[in-house]
C-alpha positions in Angstrom: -15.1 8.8 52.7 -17.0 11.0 50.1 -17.7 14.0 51.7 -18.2 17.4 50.9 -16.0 19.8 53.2 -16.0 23.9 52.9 -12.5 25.1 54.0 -12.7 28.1 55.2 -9.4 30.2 54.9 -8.5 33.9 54.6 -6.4 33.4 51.2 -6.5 30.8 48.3 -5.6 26.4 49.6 -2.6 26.6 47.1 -0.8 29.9 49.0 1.9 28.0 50.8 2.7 31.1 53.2 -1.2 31.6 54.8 -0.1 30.6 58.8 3.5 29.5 57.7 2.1 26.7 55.0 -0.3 25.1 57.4 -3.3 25.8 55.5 -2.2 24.6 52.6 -0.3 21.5 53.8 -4.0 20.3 55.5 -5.7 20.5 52.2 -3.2 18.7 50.4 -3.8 16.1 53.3 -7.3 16.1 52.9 -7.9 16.8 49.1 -7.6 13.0 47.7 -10.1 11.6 50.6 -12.4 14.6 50.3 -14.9 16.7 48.0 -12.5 19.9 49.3 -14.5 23.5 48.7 -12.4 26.4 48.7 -14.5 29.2 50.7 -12.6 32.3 51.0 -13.1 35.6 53.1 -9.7 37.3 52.7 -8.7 40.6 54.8 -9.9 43.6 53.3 -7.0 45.8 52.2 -8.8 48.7 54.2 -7.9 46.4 57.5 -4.5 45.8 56.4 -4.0 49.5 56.2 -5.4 50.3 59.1 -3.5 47.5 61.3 -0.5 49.4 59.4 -1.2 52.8 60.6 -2.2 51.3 64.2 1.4 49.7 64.2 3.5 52.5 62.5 1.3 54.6 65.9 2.1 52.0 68.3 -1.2 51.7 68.8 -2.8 48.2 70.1 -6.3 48.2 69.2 -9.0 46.0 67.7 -11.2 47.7 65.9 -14.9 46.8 66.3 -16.3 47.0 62.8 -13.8 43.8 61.8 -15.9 41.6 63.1 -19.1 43.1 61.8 -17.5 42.7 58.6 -16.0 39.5 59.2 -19.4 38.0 60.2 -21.4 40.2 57.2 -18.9 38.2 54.9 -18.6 34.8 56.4 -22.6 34.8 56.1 -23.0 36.5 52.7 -20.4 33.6 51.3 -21.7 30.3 53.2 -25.0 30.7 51.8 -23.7 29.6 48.4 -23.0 26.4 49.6 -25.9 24.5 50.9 -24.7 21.4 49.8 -21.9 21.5 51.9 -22.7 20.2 55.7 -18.9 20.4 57.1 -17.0 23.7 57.3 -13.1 23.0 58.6 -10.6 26.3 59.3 -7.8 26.8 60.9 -6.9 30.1 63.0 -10.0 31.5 62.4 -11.2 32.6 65.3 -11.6 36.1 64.4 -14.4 34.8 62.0 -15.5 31.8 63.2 -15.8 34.1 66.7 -17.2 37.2 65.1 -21.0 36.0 65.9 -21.6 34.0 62.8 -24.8 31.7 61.5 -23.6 28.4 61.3 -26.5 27.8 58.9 -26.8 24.5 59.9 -23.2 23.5 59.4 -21.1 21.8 61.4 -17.5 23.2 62.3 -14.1 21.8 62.6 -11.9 24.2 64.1 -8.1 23.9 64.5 -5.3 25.7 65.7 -1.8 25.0 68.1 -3.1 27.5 71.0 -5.5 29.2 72.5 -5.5 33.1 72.2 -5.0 33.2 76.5 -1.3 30.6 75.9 0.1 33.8 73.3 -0.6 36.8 75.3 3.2 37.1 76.8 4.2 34.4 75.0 4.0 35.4 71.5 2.5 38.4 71.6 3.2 41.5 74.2 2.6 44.7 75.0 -1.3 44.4 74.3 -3.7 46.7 75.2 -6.4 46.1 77.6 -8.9 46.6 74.7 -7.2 44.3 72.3 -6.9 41.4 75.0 -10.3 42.0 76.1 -11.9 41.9 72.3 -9.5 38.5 71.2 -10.3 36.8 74.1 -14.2 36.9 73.9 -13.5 36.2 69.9 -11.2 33.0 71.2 -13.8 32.1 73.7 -16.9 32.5 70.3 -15.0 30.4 67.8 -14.3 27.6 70.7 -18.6 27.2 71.9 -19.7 28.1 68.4 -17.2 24.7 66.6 -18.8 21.1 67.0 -15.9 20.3 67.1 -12.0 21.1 68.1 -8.2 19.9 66.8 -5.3 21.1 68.6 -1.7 19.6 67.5 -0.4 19.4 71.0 -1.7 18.3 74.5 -0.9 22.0 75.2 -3.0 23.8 73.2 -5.8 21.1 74.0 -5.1 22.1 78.0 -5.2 25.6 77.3 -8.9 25.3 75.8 -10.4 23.2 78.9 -8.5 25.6 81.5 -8.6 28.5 79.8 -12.4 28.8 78.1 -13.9 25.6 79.7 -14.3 23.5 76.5 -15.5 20.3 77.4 -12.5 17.7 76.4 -15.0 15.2 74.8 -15.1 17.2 71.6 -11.2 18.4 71.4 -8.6 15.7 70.1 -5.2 16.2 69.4 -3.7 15.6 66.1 -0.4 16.8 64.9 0.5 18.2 62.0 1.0 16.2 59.3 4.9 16.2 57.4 4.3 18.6 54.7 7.4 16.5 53.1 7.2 13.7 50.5 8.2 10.5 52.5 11.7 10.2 51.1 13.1 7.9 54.2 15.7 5.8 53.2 16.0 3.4 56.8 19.9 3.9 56.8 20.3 6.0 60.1 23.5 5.6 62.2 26.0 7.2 64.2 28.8 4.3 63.8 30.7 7.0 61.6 32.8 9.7 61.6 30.8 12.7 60.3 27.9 13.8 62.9 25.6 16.6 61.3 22.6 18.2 62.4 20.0 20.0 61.0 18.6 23.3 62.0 15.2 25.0 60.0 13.7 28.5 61.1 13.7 31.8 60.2 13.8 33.1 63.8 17.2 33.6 65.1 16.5 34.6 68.8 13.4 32.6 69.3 14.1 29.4 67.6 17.7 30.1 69.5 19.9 30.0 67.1 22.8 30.7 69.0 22.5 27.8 71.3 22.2 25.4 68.3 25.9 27.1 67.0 26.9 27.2 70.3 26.5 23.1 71.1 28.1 22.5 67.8 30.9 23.9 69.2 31.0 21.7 72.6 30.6 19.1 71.2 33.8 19.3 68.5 35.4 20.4 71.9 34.3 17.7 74.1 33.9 14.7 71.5 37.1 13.9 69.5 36.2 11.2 67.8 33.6 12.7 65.5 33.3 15.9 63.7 29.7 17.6 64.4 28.1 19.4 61.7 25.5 22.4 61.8 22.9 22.7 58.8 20.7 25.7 59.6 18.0 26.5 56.4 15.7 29.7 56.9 18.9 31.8 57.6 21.7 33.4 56.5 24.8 35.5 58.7 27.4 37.6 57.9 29.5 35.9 60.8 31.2 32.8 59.5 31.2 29.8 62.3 33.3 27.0 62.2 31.5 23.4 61.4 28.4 25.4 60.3 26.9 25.7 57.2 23.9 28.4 56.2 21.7 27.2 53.3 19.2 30.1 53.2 15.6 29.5 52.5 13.8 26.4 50.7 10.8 26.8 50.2 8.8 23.3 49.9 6.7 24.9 47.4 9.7 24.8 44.9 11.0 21.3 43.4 14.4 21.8 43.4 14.7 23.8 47.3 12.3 21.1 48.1 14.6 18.7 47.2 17.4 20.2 48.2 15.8 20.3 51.8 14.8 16.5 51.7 18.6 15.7 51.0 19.5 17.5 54.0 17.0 15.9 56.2 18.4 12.5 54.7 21.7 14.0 55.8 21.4 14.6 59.2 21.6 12.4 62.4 19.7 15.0 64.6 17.3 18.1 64.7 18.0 20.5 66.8 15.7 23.2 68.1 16.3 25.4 71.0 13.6 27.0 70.8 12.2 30.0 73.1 8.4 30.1 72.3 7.0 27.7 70.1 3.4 25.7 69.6 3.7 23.1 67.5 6.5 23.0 65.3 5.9 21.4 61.7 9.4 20.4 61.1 9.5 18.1 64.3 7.3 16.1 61.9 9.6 16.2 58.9 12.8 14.9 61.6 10.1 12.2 63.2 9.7 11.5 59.2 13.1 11.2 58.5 13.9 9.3 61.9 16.0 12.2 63.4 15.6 12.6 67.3 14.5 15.9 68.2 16.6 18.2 70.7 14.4 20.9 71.7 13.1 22.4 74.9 10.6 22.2 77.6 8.1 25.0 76.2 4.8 25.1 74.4 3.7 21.9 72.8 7.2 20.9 72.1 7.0 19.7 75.7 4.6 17.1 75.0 5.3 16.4 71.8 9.0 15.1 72.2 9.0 12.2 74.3 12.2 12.5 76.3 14.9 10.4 76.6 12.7 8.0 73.3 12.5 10.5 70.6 14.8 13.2 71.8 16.2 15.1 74.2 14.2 18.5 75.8 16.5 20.9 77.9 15.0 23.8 80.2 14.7 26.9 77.8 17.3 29.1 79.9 20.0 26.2 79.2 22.9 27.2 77.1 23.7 24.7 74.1 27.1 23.5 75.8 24.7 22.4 78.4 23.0 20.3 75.5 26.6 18.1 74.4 27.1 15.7 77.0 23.4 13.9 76.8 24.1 14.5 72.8 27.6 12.7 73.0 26.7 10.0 75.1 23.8 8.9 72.9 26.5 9.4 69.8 29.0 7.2 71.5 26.1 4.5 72.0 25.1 3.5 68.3 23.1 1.0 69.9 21.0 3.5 71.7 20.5 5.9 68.5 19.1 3.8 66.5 16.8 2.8 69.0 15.9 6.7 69.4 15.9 6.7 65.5 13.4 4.1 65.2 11.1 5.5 67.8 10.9 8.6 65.9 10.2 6.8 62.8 7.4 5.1 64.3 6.1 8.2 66.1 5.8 9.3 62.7 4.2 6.7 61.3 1.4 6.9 63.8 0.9 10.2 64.4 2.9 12.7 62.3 1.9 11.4 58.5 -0.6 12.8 56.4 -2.3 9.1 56.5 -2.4 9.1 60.4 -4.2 12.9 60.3 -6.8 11.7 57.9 -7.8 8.2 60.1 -8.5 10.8 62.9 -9.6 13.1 61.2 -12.7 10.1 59.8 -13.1 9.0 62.8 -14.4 13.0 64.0 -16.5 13.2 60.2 -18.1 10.1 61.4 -18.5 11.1 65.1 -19.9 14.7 64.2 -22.0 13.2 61.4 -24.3 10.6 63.3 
C-alpha cells in the first residue's frame, strides 16, 4: 500500500533509545510498505532543565506553558506537510493532547497504557496538579486520534473504562520482534543442559531475584538436568551459582545483536518476574524464538501470555522457588515442551512479527481511509 505517513516522534526514527527502541522498531516495520515522513518536535532543552530543577526540588509539577509550546510547534511543523493525510505517534499524548489542529489529518495513536493504569503503577508520589494536567492531556490525545493501537487487551480496557473510548476504533496489536528472525526449529528439553534467558535492565521490578532465585530450586529439586540463568541488561558484583551476566546488547550493534540472537537460540525458556510491566518487547523476541514465557499476572503480560499454552504466569507476590515445580514438570515432559514451544512460535507468527503488525495495521489505513 503506497501511502504517505507523517510519524510524529520527539527525536529522530533511527534513535534506538526514544521509549526503549519502540519508535524506532515501528518505523523499521513500517518503512518498506510505506512513504514514512519523519516529523519531529523534540523537548526543548529549556523543559529538560526545568523537569531537572523540579526533580532535584522534589517538586511534581506540570508546567502549563509545555503544552502551549507543544501545540505552537506541532502546528507550526504539520503545515509543511499537506501532502501527507496520515499522522501515526506513539506516546504522544502530551502533544497529540496539548489542543492541536489536526489540519485535516487523520491520527494513529499508539501506546501500551493509558496515563490512569501508571499513576501507582509506574509512577508515584504525583501531585494533584500533575495528575490533574496528564490526565485531561491523556483524555485530549485519546477523542482527538481517528484512531487507537494498544499492544495489550490491558491497555485497550484501560481506554474504554478509564476515558470512555468507544472500542470500535481501538485494536490491539503487539509489538512487533525488533529481532531478525533467526529461528532455527530445533527446540527441546530431551537434554541435559536447561538454560534460561533473562533481558532487563530493572533489577527490582523486572524481579531479578526471583528469576536467580528459581534457578536455584530447580538445580535443588531437579537432578537430572542442570538449569542455567542468562540475564543481559545487568551486571552484579555478587557471583550466583549456574548464572551468567552478559551486560548490555544493544540491538542497534551487529555484533551485541548477534550475540543476543545466539542466546535466544540458546535458551529453552524466558523468564520474567516481573513487578510492573505493559507490554514487554522481548516476550516477542521468546515467542520469535519459540521460548515459553514465565512471567506474572500484572499489566498486559496477563493477557499476553496464554497460560498453561505459551507459558506459565505466577501471582506477582510469588517467590521464584514457587515457580520450579510447574517449570520441572513441563521439563520432565518433552512431549509437552515442544507443544508449548510450538505454540509460541505460532503466536509469533500471527501476532508478534513485523509482517503480522503491518496486515493490521492495512487493514486500519484502509478502514480510516474510506
Amino acid at each position: 500500500m503506497n501511502k504517505k505517513i507523517g510519524y510524529v516522534s520527539v527525536s529522530s526514527l533511527d534513535d534506538v533509545k526514544t521509549w526503549s527502541g519502540t519508535v524506532n522498531n515501528l518505523y523499521l516495520t513500517m518503512h518498506d510498505s510505506y512513504d514514512i515522513v519523519p516529523i519531529i518536535i523534540p523537548k526543548p532543552k529549556l523543559f529538560s532543565f526545568a523537569d531537572k530543577v523540579l526533580n532535584k526540588l522534589k517538586i511534581s509539577y506540570y508546567p502549563r506553558f509545555y503544552s502551549s509550546y507543544y501545540r505552537r510547534a506541532f502546528n507550526k511543523e504539520i503545515g509543511k506537510y499537506e501532502d501527507v493525510d496520515i499522522l501515526f505517534g506513539c506516546a504522544l499524548s502530551h502533544i497529540f493532547g496539548s489542543g492541536i489542529d489536526k489540519n485535516g489529518k487523520k491520527i494513529i495513536y499508539l501506546s501500551d497504557a493509558v496515563f490512569s493504569q501508571m499513576v501507582d503503577y509506574y509512577w508515584f508520589d504525583l501531585s494533584a496538579q500533575r495528575k490533574k494536567a496528564l490526565n485531561q492531556l491523556e483524555s485530549n490525545a485519546l477523542n482527538i486520534a481517528d484512531y487507537l493501537i494498544y499492544s495489550s487487551e490491558w491497555g485497550k480496557e484501560g481506554a474504554i473504562s478509564g476515558y470512555g473510548v468507544n472500542e470500535n476504533k481501538i485494536s490491539v496489536m503487539p509489538f512487533p520482534a525488533p529481532l531478525e528472525d533467526r529461528f532455527l526449529n530445533n527446540k527441546t528439553v530431551d537434554k541435559e543442559e536447561i538454560r534460561f534467558l533473562f533481558v532487563g535492565v530493572a533489577w527490582k521490578r523486572k524481579g531479578t531475584d526471583d528469576a536467580i532465585e528459581c534457578i536455584q530450586k530447580l538445580n535443588s529439586v531437579d537432578t537430572k538436568h542442570k538449569y542455567v540463568l542468562d540475564i543481559v541488561g545487568l551486571q552484579s558484583d555478587v557471583a550466583y551459582e549456574n548464572v551468567v551476566f552478559h551486560g548490555k546488547l544493544m540491538r542497534s550493534d551487529d555484533k551485541q545483536r548477534n550475540e543476543l540472537i545466539t542466546l535466544y537460540q540458546k535458551a529453552d525458556f524466558f523468564i520474567l518476574p516481573t513487578k510492573a510491566e505493559c507490554s514487554p518487547v522481548v516476550l516477542s523476541e521468546a515467542y520469535e524464538y519459540g521460548l515459553p514465557f514465565i512471567s506474572t499476572r500484572t499489566g498486559g503480560v496477563n493477557d499476553l501470555v496464554i497460560d498453561g499454552e505459551t507459558g506459565f504466569l505466577f501471582d506477582v507476590k510469588d517467590k521464584g522457588s514457587v515457580y520450579a515445580e510447574r517449570i520441572a514438570s513441563l521439563v520432565n515432559n518433552p512431549n509437552a515442551y515442544k507443544k508449548v514451544s510450538d505454540a509460541c512460535r505460532k503466536r509469533y507468527e500471527q501476532r508478534h512479527s513485523r509482517e503480522s503488525w503491518i496486515r493490521e495495521f492495512d487493514r486500519i489505513i484502509k478502514e480510516i481511509s474510506e
